[in-house]
C-alpha positions as CSV (number, residue, x, y, z in Angstrom):
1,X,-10.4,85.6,-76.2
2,X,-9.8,82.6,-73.6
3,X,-7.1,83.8,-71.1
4,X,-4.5,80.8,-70.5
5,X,-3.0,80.9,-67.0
6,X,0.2,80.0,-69.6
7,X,-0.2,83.6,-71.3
8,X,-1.2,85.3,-67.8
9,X,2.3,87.8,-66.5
10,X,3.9,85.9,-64.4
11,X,2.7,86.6,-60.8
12,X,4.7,85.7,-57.6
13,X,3.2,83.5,-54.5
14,X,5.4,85.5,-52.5
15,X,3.4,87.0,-49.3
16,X,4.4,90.2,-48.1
17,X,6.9,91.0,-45.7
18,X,5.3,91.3,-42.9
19,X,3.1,87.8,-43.7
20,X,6.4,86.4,-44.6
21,X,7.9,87.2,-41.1
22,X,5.0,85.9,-38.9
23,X,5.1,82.9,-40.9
24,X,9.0,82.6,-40.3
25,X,8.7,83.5,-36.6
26,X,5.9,80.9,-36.1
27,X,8.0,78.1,-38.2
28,X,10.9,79.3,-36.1
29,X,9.8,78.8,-32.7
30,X,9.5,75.2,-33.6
31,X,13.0,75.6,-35.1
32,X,13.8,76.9,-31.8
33,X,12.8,73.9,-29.9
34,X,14.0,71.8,-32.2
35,X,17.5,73.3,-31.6
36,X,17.8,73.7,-28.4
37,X,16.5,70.3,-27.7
38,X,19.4,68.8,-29.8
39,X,21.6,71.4,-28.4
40,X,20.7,69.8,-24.4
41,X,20.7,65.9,-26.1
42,X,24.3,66.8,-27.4
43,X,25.7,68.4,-24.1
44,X,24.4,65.5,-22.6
45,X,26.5,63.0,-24.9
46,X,29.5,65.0,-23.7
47,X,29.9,67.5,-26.3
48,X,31.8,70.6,-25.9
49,X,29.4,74.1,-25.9
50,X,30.9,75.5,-28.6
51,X,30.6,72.7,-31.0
52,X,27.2,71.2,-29.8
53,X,25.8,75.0,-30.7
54,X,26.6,74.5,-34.6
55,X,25.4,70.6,-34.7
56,X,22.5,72.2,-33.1
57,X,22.1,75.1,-35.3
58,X,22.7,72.6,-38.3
59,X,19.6,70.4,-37.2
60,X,16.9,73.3,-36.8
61,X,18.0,74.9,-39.4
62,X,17.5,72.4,-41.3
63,X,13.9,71.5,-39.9
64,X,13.1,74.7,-40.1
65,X,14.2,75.3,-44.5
66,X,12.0,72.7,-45.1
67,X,9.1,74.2,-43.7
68,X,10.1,77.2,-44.7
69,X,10.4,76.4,-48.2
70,X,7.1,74.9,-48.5
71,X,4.6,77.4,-46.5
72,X,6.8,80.9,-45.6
73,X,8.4,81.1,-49.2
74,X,5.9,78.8,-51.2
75,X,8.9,77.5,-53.0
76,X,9.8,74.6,-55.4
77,X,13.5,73.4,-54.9
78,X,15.8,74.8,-58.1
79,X,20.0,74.3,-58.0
80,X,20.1,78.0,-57.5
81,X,17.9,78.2,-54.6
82,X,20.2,75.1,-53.2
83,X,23.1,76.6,-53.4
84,X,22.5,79.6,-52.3
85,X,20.8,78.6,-49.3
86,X,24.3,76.4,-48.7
87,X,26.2,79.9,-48.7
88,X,23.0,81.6,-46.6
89,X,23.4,78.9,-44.0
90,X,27.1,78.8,-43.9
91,X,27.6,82.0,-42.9
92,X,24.3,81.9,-40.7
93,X,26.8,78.8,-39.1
94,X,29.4,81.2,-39.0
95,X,28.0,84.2,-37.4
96,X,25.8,81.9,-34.6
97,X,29.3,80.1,-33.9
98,X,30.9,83.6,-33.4
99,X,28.2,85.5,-31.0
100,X,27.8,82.2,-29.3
101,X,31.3,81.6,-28.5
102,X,31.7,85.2,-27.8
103,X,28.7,85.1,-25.6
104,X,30.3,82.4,-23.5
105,X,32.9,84.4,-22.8
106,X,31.7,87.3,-22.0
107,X,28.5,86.3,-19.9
108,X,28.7,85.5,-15.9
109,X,29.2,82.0,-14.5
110,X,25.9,81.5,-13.5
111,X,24.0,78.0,-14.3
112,X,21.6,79.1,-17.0
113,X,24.8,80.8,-19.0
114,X,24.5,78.0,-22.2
115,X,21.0,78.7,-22.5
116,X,21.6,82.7,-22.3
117,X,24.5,82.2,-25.0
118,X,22.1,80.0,-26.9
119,X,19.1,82.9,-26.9
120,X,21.7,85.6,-28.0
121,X,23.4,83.1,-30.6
122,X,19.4,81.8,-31.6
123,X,18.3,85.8,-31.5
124,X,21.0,87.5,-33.9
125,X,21.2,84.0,-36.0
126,X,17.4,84.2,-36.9
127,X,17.0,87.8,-38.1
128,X,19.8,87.6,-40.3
129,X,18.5,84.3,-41.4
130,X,15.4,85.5,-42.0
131,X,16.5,88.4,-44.2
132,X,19.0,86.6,-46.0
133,X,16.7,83.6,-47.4
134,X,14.0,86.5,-48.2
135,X,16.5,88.4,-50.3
136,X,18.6,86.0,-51.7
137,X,17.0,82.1,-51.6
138,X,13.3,82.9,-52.1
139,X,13.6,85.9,-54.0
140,X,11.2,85.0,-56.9
């Protein structure tokens, strides 16, 4: 009997975690400086810290899902992946708003304090974002 790839159990591209990760940290750095290039274009343009963070945030973040979707998570777009990357990334937004704005003001004065807060904010924000799309956008 002729196996059809149709009849075959359904088997997962899904790399492991730990392939899954690099590939996620490697897509992120790019993410990164994506972001925090925005981040400096939109301070430039007069934008209040606080809200050029999360129109920075929103920018990589979305660079970095499309990336993401194709080689990390080997992925074809469905409405359920959609939407719940929207609620993954809105509270991604929220918690990278919240450690950035609480990093603000509770770091020194010095010069380099935007770019700390951005780290922190970039650090946390990541992680969670990383387990989040594993678990619950790319799960299968």
């Amino acid at each position: 009997m002729v196996s059809n790839a149709a009849d075959a159990p359904r088997e997962t591209n899904r790399a492991g975690f730990f392939s899954q990760a690099f590939r996620f940290g490697i897509v992120g750095l790019g993410g990164a400086v994506v972001d925090f290039s925005s981040l400096q274009l939109i301070l430039v343009l007069g934008v209040v810290p606080e809200l050029a963070r999360v129109l920075s945030f929103s920018i990589g973040s979305t660079a970095v899902y499309l990336v993401n979707r194709r080689w990390t998570f080997t992925s074809r777009r469905n409405s359920r992946e959609v939407i719940t990357l929207a609620i993954v990334l809105a509270v991604t937004f929220a918690l990278v708003g919240v450690v950035n704005a609480l990093s603000l003001q509770l770091l020194p004065e010095p010069v380099w304090r935007i770019t700390l807060a951005w780290a922190i904010s970039q650090a946390v924000g990541t992680a969670f974002n990383f387990l989040a799309q594993r678990t619950f956008v790319f799960r299968g």
